[in-house]
C-alpha positions in Angstrom: 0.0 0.0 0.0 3.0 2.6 -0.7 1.9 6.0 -1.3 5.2 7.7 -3.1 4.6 12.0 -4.0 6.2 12.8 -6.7 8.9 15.1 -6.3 12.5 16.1 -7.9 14.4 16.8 -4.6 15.6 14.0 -2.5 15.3 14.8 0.8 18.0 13.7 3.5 17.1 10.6 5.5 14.9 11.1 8.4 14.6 14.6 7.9 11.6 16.8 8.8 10.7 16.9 4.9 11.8 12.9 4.2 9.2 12.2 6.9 6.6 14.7 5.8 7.0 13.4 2.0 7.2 9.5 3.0 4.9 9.4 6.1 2.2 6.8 4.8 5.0 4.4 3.3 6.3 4.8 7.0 3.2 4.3 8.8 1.9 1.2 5.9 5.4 -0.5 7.3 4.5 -0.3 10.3 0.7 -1.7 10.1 2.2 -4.2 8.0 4.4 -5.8 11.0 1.3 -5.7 13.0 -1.0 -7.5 10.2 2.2 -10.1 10.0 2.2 -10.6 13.1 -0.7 -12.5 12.9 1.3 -15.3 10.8 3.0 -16.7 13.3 2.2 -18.5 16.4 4.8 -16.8 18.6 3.5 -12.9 17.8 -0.1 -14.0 16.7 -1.1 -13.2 20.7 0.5 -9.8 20.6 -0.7 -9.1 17.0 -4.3 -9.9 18.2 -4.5 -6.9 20.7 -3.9 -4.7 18.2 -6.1 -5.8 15.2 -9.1 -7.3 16.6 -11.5 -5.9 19.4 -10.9 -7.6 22.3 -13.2 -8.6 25.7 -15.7 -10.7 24.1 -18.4 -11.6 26.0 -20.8 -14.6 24.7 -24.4 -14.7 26.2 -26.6 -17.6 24.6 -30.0 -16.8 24.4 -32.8 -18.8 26.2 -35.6 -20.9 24.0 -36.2 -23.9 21.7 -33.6 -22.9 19.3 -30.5 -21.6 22.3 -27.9 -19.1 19.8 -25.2 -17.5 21.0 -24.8 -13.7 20.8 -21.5 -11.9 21.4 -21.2 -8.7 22.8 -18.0 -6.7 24.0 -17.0 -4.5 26.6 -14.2 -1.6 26.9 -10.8 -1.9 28.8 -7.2 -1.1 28.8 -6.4 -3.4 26.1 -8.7 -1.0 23.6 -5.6 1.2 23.7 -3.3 -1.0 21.6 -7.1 -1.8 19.3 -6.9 2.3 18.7 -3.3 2.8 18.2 -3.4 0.7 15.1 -6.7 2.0 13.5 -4.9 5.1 14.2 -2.3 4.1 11.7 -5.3 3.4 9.6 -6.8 6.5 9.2 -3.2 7.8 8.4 -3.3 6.1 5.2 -6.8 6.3 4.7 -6.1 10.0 4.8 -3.0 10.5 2.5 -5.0 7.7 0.1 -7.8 10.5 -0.3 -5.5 13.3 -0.4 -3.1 11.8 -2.9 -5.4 10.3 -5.2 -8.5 12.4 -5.0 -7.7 15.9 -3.8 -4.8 16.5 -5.0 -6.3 16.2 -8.8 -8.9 18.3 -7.7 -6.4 20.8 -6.4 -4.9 20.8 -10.1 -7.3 21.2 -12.2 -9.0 24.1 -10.0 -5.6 25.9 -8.8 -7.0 27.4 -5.7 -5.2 30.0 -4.0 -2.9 28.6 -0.8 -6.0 29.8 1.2 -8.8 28.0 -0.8 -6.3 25.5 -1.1 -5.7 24.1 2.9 -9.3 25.2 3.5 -10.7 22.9 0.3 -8.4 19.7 1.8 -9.7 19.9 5.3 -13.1 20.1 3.7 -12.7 17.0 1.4 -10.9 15.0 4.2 -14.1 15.6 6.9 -16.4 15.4 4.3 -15.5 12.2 3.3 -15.0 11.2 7.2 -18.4 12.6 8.2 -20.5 10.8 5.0 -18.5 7.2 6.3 -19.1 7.7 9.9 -22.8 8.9 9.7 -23.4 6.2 7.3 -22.4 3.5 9.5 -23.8 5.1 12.6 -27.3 5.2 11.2 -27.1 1.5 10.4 -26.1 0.5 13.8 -29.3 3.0 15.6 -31.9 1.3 13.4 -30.5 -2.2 13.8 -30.3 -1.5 18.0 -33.7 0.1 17.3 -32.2 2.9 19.0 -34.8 5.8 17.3 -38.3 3.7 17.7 -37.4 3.6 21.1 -35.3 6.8 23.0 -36.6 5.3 26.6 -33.7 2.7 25.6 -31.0 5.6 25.9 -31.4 5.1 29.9 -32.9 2.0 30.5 -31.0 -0.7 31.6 -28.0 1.7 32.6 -25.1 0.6 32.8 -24.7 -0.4 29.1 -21.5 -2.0 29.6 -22.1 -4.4 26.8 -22.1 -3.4 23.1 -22.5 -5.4 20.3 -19.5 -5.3 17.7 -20.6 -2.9 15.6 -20.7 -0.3 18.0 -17.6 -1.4 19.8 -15.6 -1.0 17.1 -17.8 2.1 15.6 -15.9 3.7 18.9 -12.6 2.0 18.4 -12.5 3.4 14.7 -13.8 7.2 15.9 -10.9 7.4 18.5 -8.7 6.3 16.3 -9.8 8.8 13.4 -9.4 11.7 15.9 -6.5 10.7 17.6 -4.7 10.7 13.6 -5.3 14.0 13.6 -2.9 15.4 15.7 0.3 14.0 14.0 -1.7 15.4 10.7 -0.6 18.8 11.7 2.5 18.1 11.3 2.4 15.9 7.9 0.3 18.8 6.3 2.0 21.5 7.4 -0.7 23.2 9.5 0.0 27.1 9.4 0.9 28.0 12.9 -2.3 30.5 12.9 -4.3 27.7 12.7 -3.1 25.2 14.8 -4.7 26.1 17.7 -8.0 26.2 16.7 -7.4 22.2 14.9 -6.1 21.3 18.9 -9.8 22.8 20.2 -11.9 20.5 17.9 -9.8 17.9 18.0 -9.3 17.6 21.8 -13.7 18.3 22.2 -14.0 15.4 20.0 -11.9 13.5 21.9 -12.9 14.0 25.1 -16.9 13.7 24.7 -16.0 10.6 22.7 -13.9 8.7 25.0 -16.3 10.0 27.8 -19.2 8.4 26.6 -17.4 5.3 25.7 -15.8 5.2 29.2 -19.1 5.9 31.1 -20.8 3.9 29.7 -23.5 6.1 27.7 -22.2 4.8 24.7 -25.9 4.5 23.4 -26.0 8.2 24.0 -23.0 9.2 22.5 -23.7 7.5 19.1 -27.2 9.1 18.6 -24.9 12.1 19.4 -22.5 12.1 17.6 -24.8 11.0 14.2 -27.0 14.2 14.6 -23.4 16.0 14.6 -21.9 14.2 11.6 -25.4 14.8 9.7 -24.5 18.8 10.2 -21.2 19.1 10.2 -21.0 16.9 6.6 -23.8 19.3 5.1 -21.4 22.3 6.0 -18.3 21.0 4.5 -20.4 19.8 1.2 -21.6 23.3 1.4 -18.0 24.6 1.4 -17.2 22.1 -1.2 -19.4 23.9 -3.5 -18.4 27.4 -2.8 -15.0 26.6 -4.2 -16.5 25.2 -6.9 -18.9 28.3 -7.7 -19.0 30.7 -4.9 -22.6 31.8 -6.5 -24.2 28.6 -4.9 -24.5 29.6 -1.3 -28.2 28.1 -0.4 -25.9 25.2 1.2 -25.0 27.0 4.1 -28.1 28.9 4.9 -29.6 25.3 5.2 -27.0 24.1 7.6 -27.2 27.6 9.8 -30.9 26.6 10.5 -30.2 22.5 10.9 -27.1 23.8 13.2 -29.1 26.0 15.6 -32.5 23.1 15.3 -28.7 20.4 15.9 -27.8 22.1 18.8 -31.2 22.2 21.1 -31.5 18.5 20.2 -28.6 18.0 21.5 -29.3 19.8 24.6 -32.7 18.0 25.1 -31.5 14.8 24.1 -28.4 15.1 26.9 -31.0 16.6 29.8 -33.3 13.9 29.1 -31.3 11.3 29.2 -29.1 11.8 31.8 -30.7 14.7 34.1 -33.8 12.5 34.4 -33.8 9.1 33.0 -30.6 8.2 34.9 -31.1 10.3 37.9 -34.6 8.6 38.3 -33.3 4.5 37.5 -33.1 2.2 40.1 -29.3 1.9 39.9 -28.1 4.5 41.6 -24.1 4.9 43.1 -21.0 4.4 42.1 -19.3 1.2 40.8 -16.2 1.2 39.1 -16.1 -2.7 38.3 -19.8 -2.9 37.6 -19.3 0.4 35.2 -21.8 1.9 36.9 -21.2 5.7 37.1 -24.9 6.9 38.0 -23.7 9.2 40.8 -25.1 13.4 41.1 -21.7 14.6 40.5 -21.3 12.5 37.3 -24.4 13.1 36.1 -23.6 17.3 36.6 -20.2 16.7 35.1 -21.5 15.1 32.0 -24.3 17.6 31.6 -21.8 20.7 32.2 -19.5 19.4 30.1 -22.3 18.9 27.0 -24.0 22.5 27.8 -20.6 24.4 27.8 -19.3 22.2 24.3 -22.7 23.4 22.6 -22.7 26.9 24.4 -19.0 27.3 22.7 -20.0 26.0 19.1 -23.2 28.4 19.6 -20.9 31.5 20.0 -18.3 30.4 17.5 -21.7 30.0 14.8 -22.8 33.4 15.7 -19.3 35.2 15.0 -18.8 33.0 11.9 -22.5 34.4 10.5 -21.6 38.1 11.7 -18.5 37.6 9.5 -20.1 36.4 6.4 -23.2 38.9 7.1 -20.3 41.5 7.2 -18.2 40.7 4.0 -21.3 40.9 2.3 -22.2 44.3 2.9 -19.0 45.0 2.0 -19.2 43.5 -1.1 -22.4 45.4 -1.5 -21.7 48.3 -0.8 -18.5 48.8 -3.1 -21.0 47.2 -6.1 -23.0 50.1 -5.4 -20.2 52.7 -5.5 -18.8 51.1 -9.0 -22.3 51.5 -10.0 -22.2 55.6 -10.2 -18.5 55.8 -11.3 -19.3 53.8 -14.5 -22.6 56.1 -15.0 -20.9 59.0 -14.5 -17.8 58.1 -16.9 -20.4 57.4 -19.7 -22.1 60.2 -19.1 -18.7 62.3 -19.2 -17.9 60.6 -22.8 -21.3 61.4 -24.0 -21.1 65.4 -22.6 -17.7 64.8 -24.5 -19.2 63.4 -27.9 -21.8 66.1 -28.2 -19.2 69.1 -27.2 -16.8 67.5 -30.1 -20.1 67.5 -32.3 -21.6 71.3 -31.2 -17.7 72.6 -31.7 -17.5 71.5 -35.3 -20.8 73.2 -35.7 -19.9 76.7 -34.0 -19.8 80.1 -35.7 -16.3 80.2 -35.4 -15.7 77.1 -37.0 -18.0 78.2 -39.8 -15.9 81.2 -40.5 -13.3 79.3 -40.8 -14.8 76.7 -43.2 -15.9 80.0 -45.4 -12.6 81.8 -45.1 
């Protein structure tokens, strides 16, 4: 799976640029040791940790016809599981950008501006369509939407069927990619710290969920998030192409706003009174039982300050583009005059030129 640019210098090896230009041969070497691992009965065990998810958990089902049913539940060892989906995404990412954007970037030539921006569109956009995709298939098959009282119910959900096991594993793993990202693409320094925000808020709600135990949750979550946030960059994806088309994002500023008080009621619902009035109250670290008050006002805090942060970045990102428009309108409307007022001068011009040649002066000067 070797991903070679093609360039005409040949950097010095392991330098910052050899890196930066060979990372995903680099990174494929190293996800190859792991998947050969897996060959061999010595390093299969160790292998196994980081390719497959791990603390199975098989419950057979009680009738006439008795079928087992595995489901799986977190621990330490889903740190080696998201190290090497990590190294996934990487070449998942320079794939897409080498193959896809890249041409894109070609035939366009976008300013260096347009040109970082349209990248971290197309990566997200493709993220976001994969990730909302899958986590729609797993709600309808947990019947997760027919049925919200299941968001509580039963808490703690410490077992999770594959799918959304490793729906987490893969989502860690995504975000957690993106931090040695800055460094492959060469993040400006300006913009770094607002990447580190988003990525560490991702992280953080993602890993908390998983963690407490409100997986179910967290995926209904983070779908309504992905539904939004993929409509934006799509919308973005446009504008480069033809900055005319703009209904895009007026869609996603109302779907953002309706995004964020679902959220809100979703999270107070769920956790300010379906879990503070279930039966399984207190604290249980082995059990996974984390149905305490101060939890329970952690997790809403944390949610309510996330979505009160988005809310004010939304409203100076709206007052910006409300702004540049009226700029752009109002200097269409002083161009407007000028050229008026230039044809009008060329026409005062015309018909001077014309009364001149018709003057009495000039006619004594024809006769003489």
């Amino acid at each position: 799976m070797g991903i070679r640019k093609k360039t005409t210098k040949n950097p010095p090896v392991l330098s910052h640029e050899f890196i930066i230009q060979n990372h995903a041969d680099i990174v494929s070497c190293v996800a190859m040791v792991f998947l050969l691992g897996l060959m061999f009965e010595v390093t299969s065990k160790f292998a196994v940790l980081f390719i497959t998810v791990q603390y199975n958990v098989t419950i057979s089902t009680n009738g006439p016809d008795e079928t087992a049913i595995n489901h799986f539940h977190h621990g330490i060892k889903d740190l080696a599981t998201v190290f090497f989906y990590m190294l996934v995404a990487i070449i998942m990412h320079a794939i897409i950008q080498e193959y896809v954007l890249d041409k894109i970037n070609r035939k366009k030539h976008f300013s260096k501006t347009k040109h970082s921006k349209f990248n971290e569109s197309g990566q997200l956009s493709a993220f976001y369509l994969f990730s909302f995709g899958w986590g729609t298939s797993i709600l309808l098959s947990e019947n997760l939407l027919s049925n919200p009282v299941t968001l509580w119910e039963g808490y703690p959900h410490t077992l999770m069927p594959f799918q959304m096991k490793f729906y987490f594993i893969c989502q860690l793993g995504y975000w957690l990619h993106a931090l040695p990202e800055l460094y492959f693409q060469k993040t400006k320094k300006e913009d770094i710290p607002r990447q580190l925000v988003y990525i560490s808020l991702y992280l953080v709600h993602i890993a908390g969920a998983y963690v407490l135990n409100l997986n179910r949750l967290g995926l209904v979550l983070l779908v309504l998030h992905y539904f939004i946030e993929l409509l934006f960059h799509v919308s973005r994806l446009i504008y480069f192409s033809n900055e005319n088309r703009q209904t895009g994002f007026t869609i996603w500023a109302v779907l953002f706003v309706l995004g964020r008080l679902l959220t809100l009621s979703l999270s107070v619902l769920t956790v300010g009174f379906g879990l503070a009035t279930a039966e399984n109250q207190g604290f249980d670290w082995s059990a996974g039982n984390f149905n305490v008050l101060f939890v329970r006002i952690t997790v809403l805090a944390a949610i309510c300050l996330t979505q009160a942060f988005m809310m004010w970045k939304f409203i100076n990102f709206q007052l910006r583009r409300w702004r540049e428009h009226a700029q752009a309108q109002t200097l269409k409307k002083k161009q407007v005059p000028s050229k008026s007022k230039s044809k009008k001068d060329k026409a005062n011009g015309v018909n001077g030129v014309s009364h001149g040649a018709d003057s009495p002066r000039a006619r004594k000067e024809k006769s003489s």
